[in-house]
C-alpha positions, 0 to 999 in steps of 0.5 A: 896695851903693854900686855898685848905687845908683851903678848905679841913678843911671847909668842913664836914667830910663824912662817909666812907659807900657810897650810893649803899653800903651794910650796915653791919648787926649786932645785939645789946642790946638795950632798948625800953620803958625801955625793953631790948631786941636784936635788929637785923639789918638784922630782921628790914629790913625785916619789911621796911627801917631802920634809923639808927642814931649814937649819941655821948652820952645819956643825953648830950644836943644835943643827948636828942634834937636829940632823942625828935627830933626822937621822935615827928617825929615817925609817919612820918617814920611809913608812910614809915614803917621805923624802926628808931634805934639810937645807941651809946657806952652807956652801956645798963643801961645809955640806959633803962632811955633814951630810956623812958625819950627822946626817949618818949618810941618811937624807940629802942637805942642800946648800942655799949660800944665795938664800933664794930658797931659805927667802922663798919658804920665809925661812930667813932668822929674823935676828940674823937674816944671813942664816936660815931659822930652824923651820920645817914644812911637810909638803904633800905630793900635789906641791901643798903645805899640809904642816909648818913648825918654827922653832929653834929647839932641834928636838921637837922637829922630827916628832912634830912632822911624823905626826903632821906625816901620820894625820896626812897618811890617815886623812888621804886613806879616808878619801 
């Protein structure tokens, strides 16, 4: 019995949206290149996938590594015409600085400081609901969840979501 709740607590937490689910749209202020402007879930998809990542906190050590991450990889997603959109419960100020200083003025990050969107994607930290956990979802065209990661190392995120981005890509070319 002890192993199996030592089991239990040695494995990751999963996102409750699964694969094959519609992901919720929503619209948010976010910055881009230090501009504010309204992004829209619904909007993007139109244009290809969407890589949505939350992260806990602008300017913290992993959520900067996580977005230069993001950042030097953009040209990759655009070969997918993904849009990649980070969003946490920063306020849209906190926003406009990152967006510039580690985003490199490459993808938008929205601000959630009502955490509506964070909750809507099961994207709250268990530990500190206040903060978003470091979760990311690759959202087809059609609305649906074709990928979730959870985890709060930043630097398995952008190679997981090219990939998830890749096998999508190589499924809907077959069809």
């Amino acid at each position: 019995r002890w192993l199996a709740i030592l089991l239990m607590l040695a494995l990751p937490a999963q996102a409750a949206l699964d694969l094959g689910e519609t992901a919720p749209t929503f619209t948010a202020p976010a910055a881009l290149a230090g501009k504010v402007y309204k992004f829209s879930l619904a909007e993007s998809l139109k244009k290809g996938p969407v890589v949505l990542y939350f992260f806990p906190a602008a300017f913290s050590a992993g959520c900067s590594a996580e977005a230069h991450y993001f950042a030097e990889s953009i040209a990759r997603f655009e070969e997918f015409n993904a849009t990649v959109v980070g969003v946490s419960s920063d306020g849209i100020e906190a926003l406009i600085k990152f967006s510039v200083q580690a985003c490199q003025n490459k993808f938008p990050v929205a601000s959630d400081e009502s955490m509506t969107v964070i909750k809507s994607f099961d994207a709250a930290m268990q530990t500190r609901p206040e903060y978003a956990n470091r979760v990311t979802y690759v959202i087809a065209p059609d609305g649906k969840i074709v990928f979730q990661y959870m985890s709060l190392n930043p630097t398995r995120h952008v190679e997981k979501s090219l990939a998830a981005l890749r096998s999508w890509a190589e499924a809907n070319a077959k069809k």
